[in-house]
N, C-alpha and C positions, 0 to 999 in steps of 0.2 A: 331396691332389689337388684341385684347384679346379672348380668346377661352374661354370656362366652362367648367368643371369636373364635373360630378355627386358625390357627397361622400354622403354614406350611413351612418348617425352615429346611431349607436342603444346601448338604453340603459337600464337596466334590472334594476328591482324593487325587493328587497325580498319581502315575506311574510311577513304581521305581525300579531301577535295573543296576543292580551290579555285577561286577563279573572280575574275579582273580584266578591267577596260574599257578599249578604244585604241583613240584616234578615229584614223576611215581613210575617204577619202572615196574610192576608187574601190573597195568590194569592195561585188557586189551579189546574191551568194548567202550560203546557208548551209551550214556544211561540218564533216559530222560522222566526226572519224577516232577510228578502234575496233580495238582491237590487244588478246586475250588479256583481263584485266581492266582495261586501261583502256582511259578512252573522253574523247575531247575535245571539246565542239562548239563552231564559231564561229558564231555570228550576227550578221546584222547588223542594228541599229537606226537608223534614220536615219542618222546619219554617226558611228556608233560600234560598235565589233564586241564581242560581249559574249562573252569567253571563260568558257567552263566544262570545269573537269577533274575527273573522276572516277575514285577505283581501285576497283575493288570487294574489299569485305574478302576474308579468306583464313585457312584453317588450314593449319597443315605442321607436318606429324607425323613423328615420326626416331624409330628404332626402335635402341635401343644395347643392347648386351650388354655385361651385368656381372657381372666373375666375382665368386663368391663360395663358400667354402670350404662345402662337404659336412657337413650336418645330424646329428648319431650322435646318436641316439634312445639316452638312457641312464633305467634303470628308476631310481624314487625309492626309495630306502631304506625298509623296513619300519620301520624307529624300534625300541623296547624292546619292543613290542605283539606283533610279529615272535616276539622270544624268552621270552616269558611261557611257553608250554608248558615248554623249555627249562629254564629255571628251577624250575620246578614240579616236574618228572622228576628234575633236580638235588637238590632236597630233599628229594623222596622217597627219594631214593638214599640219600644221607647217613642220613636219620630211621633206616633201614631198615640201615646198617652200623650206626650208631650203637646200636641198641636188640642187637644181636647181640653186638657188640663187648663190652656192659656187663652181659648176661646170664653169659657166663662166669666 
């Protein structure tokens, strides 16, 4: 049976900014349009409108689940260390029919 992880991936956006000049001789304000993170301004300089755009950076973060199979916690093996008592009792055993067996 499968489980789900939550992973949070985020991911960041620079800035960007550009800005070009277009001569225009009847514009005689400044006009600044601003929408969410971008922003535009025109100005004008003498007989030339000096555009600037701006985005402002950004993070966006998406959250995905991913399954993944169920962890079973299994104990580590005792090794020979385990069965030393084992063994020990084993021998004693033996010594101990052995010395009966060869007294008769």
């Amino acid at each position: 049976m499968a489980d789900t992880v939550l992973v949070t991936d985020t991911l960041f956006t620079a800035a960007i900014t550009a800005d070009t000049a277009i001569p225009l001789t009847r514009f005689t304000d400044t006009v600044v349009i601003s929408r969410d993170k971008l922003e535009i301004k025109l100005v004008k300089i003498r007989d030339t409108i000096h555009i600037k755009g701006t985005c402002k950076a950004d993070t966006i973060v998406k959250e995905v689940r991913v399954p993944v199979e169920k962890i079973k916690l299994v104990k580590a093996g005792e090794g020979w260390l385990g069965k030393v008592p084992w063994i020990i009792l084993g021998v004693v055993f033996i010594a101990t029919f052995w010395r009966i067996v060869t007294k008769t």
